[in-house]
GUDO-600311 format. One record per residue (C-alpha): x, y, z; residue in three letters; residue number from 0. Coordinates in steps of 0.02 Angstrom, whole numbers, plus 50000, padded with zeros to 5 digits. Each point is the difference from the previous one (the first is absolute). Layout:
N
     xx     yy     zz    r    k
      X      Y      Z  ALA  NUM
...
! end
This chain:
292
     xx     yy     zz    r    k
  50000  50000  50000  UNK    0
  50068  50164  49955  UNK    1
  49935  50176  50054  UNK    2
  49986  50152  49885  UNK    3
  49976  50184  50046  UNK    4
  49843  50088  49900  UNK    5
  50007  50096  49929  UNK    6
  50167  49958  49938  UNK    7
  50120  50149  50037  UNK    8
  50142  50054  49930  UNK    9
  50173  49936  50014  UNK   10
  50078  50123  50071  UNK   11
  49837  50021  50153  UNK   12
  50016  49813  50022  UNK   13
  50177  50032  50058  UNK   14
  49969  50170  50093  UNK   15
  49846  49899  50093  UNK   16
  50120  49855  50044  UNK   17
  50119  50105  50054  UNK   18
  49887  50095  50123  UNK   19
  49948  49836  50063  UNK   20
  50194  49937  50032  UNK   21
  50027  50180  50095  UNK   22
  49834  49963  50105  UNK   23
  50060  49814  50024  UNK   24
  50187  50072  50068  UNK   25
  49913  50148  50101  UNK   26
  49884  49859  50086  UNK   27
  50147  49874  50016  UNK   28
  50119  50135  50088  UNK   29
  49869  50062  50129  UNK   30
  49962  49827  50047  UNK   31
  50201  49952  50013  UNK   32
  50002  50136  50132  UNK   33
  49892  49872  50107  UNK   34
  50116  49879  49949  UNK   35
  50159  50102  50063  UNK   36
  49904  50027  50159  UNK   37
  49949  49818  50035  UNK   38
  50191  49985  49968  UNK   39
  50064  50103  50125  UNK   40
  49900  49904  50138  UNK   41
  50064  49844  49940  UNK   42
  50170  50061  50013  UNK   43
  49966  50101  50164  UNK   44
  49930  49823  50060  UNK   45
  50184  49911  49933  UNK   46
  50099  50148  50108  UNK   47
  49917  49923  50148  UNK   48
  50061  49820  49975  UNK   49
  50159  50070  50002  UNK   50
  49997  50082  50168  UNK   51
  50056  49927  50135  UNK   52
  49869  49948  50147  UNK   53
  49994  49933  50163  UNK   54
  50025  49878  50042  UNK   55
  50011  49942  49808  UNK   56
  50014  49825  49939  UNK   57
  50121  49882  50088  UNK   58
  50060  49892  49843  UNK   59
  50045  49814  50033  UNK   60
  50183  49955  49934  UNK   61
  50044  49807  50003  UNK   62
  50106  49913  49858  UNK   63
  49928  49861  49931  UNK   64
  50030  49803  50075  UNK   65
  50135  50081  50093  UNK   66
  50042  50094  50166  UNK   67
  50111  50102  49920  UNK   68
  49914  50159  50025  UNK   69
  49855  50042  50088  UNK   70
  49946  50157  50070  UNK   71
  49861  50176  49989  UNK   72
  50014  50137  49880  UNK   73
  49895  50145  50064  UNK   74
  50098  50191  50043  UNK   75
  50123  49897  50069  UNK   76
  50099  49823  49904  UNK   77
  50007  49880  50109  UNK   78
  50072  49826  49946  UNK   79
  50101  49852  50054  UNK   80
  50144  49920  49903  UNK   81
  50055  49829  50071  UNK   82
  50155  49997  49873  UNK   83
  50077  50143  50078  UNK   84
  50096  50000  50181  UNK   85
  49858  50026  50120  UNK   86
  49965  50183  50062  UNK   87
  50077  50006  50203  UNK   88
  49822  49917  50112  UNK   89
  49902  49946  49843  UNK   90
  50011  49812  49928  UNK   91
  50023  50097  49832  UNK   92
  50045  50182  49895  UNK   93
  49883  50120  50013  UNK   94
  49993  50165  49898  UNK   95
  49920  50129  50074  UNK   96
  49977  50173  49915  UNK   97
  50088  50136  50095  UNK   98
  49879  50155  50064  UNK   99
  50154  50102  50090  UNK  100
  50037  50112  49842  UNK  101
  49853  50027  49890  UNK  102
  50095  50057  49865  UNK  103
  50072  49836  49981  UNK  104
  49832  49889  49939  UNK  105
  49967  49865  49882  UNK  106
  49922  50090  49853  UNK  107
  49893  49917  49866  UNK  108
  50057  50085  49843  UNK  109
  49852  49906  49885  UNK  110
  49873  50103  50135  UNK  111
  50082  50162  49996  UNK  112
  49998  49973  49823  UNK  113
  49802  49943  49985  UNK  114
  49947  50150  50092  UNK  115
  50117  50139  49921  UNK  116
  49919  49927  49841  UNK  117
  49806  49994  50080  UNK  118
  50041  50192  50056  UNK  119
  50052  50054  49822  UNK  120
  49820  49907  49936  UNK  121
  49918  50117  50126  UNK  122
  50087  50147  49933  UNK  123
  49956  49944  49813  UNK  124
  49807  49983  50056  UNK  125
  50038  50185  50087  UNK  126
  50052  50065  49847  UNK  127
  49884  49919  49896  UNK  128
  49874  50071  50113  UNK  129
  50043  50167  50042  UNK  130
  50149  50077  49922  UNK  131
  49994  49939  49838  UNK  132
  49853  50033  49853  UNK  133
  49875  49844  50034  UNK  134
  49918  50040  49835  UNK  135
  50156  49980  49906  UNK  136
  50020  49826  49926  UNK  137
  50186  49980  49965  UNK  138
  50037  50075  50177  UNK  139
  49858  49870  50068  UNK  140
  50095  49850  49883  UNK  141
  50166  50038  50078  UNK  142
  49947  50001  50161  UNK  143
  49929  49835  49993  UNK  144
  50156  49927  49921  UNK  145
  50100  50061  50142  UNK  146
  49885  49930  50126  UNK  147
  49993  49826  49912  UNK  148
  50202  49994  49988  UNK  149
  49988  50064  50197  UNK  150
  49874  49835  50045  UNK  151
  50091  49895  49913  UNK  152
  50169  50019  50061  UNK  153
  49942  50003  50193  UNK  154
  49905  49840  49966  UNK  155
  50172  49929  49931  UNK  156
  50092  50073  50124  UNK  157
  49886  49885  50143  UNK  158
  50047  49849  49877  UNK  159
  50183  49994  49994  UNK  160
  50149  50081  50080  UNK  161
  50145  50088  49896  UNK  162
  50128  49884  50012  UNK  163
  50139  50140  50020  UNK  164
  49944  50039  50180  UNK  165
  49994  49807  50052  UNK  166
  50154  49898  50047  UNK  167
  50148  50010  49948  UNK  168
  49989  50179  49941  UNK  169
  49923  50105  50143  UNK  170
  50021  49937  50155  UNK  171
  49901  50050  50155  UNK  172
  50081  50104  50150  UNK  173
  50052  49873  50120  UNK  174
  49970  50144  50155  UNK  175
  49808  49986  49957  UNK  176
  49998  49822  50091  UNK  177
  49986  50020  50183  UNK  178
  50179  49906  50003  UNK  179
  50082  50037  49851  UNK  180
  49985  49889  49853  UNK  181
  50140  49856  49999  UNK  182
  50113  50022  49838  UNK  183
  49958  49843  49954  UNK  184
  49810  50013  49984  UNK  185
  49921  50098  49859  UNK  186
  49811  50063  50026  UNK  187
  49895  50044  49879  UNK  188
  49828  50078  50015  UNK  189
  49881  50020  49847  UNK  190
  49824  49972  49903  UNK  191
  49950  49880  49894  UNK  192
  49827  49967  49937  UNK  193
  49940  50103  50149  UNK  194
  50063  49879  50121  UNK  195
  50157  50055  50111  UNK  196
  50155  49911  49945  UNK  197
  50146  49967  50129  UNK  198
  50155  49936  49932  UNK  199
  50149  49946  50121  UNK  200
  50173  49924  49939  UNK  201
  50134  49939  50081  UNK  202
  50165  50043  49951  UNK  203
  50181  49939  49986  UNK  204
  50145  50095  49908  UNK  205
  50099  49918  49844  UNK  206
  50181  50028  49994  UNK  207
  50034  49937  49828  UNK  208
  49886  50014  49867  UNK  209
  50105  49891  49904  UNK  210
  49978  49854  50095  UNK  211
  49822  50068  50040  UNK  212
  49978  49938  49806  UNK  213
  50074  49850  50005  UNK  214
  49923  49931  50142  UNK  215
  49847  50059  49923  UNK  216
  50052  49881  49860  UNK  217
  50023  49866  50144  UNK  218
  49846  50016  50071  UNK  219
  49886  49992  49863  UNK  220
  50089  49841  49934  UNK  221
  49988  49931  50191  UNK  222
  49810  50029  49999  UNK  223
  49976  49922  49832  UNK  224
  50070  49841  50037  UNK  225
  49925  50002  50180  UNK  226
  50150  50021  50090  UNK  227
  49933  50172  50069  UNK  228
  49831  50067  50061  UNK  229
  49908  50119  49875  UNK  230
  50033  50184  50050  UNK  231
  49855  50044  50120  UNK  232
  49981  50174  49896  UNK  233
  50023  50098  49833  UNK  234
  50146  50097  50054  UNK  235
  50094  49862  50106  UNK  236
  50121  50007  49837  UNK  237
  50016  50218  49974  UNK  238
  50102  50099  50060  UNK  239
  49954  50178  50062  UNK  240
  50090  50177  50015  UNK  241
  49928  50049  50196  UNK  242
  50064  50136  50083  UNK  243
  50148  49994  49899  UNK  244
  50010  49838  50047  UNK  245
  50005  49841  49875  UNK  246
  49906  49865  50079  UNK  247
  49864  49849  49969  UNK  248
  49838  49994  50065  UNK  249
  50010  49842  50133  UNK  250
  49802  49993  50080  UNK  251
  49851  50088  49893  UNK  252
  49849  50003  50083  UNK  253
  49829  50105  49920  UNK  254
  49832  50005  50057  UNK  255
  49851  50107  49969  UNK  256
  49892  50058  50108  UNK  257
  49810  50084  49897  UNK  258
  49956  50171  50063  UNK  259
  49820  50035  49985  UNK  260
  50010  50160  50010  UNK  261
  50119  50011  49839  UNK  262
  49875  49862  49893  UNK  263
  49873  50102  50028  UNK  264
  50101  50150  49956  UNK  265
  50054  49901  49813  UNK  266
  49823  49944  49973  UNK  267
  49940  50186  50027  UNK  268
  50138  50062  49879  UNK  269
  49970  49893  49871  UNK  270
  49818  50051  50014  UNK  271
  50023  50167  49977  UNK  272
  50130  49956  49861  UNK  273
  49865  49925  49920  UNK  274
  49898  50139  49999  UNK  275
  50113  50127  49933  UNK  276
  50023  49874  49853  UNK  277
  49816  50015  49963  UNK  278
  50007  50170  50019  UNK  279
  50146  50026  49877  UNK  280
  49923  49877  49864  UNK  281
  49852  50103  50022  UNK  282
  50074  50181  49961  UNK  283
  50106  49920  49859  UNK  284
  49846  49951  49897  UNK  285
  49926  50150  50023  UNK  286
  50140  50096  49940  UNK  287
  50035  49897  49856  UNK  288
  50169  49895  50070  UNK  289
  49931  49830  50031  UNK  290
  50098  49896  49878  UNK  291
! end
């Protein structure tokens, strides 16, 4: 079925009259994005507020798995128990405890500072597209809603994997943060991944020769393949890493991950509103002509 205007009119009304109708169309489409923008910045306002600390907050169960090897809380404070190590003076096993003498000197979450530096800049976007900038203008509108998409997304990445240049061996953590310093032996590594809590301990032990560091790499693997050795008990029992200036090989590696509710429901939340700036965009870019 096909429709026909009647009388016909002329060419060049027919395309005067459709464009009216596409102005109308991106007049309607911009007033009604500036709902949009303001159901944004609630949902972003309500993503701030996962990210603040509360008391008492959640106290996060840490236990490696078929093993004792660590166990222990995650809530202000880490908390957990490593029966490879010597066994702190009283206890039946190492405990680190986070220092609170010198607040300076804290265990910051980079991937958090990072989420909500980039959840502040969406609120300043929505700000501008609100306020400051010209609401009715559609490129201005289009770029906004790029930047907040790019924003979204790399926060919700950010709560999915750590950047492996601030994880072990590269950036160490301040050993005076510990409430006993960290041994120099024993790496710690906080971080998020899949918006779970990550802990990563390793036990050190330096190499003098990297020389023979090869060949009895050589050694070993030929040992294991004809069963004359144990299989190594993790990926890096065979590297060696640059630590503190240090060359040495990674003797114990223990992970375990810990989910944070408060950070899934901060990732389910951003990918929401992700979702909806996607709409929003593929909306504006038919009506301006650029869906392709």
């Amino acid at each position: 079925m096909s429709t026909t205007v009647y009388p016909p009119l002329p060419a060049d009304r027919l395309l005067q009259e459709e464009q009216n109708s596409v102005s109308r169309e991106l007049e309607w489409l911009l007033e009604s994005l500036q709902e949009t923008l303001a159901s944004l910045r609630l949902g972003l306002e309500e993503c701030i507020a996962l990210l603040e600390p509360t008391e008492p907050g959640c106290k996060l169960v840490l236990s490696s798995h078929r093993s004792e090897s660590l166990k222990g809380t995650i809530t202000r404070d880490v908390q957990v128990k490593i029966h490879s190590l010597a066994p702190t003076k009283g206890f039946q096993c190492y405990k680190l405890v986070l220092s609170t003498d010198l607040p300076e000197r804290c265990l910051v979450l980079d991937q958090l500072a990072e989420v909500k530096n980039l959840v502040n800049q969406s609120l300043d976007v929505v700000d501008v597209s609100t306020w400051t900038g010209d609401p009715k203008n559609a490129n201005f509108i289009s770029g906004q809603l790029r930047l907040l998409y790019d924003n979204m997304q790399e926060a919700r990445q950010t709560l999915k994997i750590a950047d492996g240049n601030k994880l072990f061996p590269h950036n160490p953590v301040d050993a005076r943060i510990f409430d006993h310093p960290l041994p120099e032996n024993l790496s710690f590594d906080l971080s998020i991944s899949d918006a779970s809590l990550r802990v990563e301990l390793r036990t050190l032990e330096p190499v003098k020769d990297h020389v023979d560091t090869l060949a009895n790499f050589g050694l070993q693997r030929l040992a294991v393949a004809i069963g004359a050795a144990r299989k190594p008990e993790h990926d890096e029992s065979n590297e060696v890493f640059c630590y503190r200036g240090v060359d040495v090989r990674v003797k114990e590696k223990i992970r375990v991950e810990s989910a944070d509710p408060n950070l899934i429901a901060l990732m389910v939340k951003l990918a929401a509103l992700e979702h909806n700036v996607s709409l929003s965009r593929k909306a504006l870019d038919i009506v301006m002509g650029r869906d392709e």
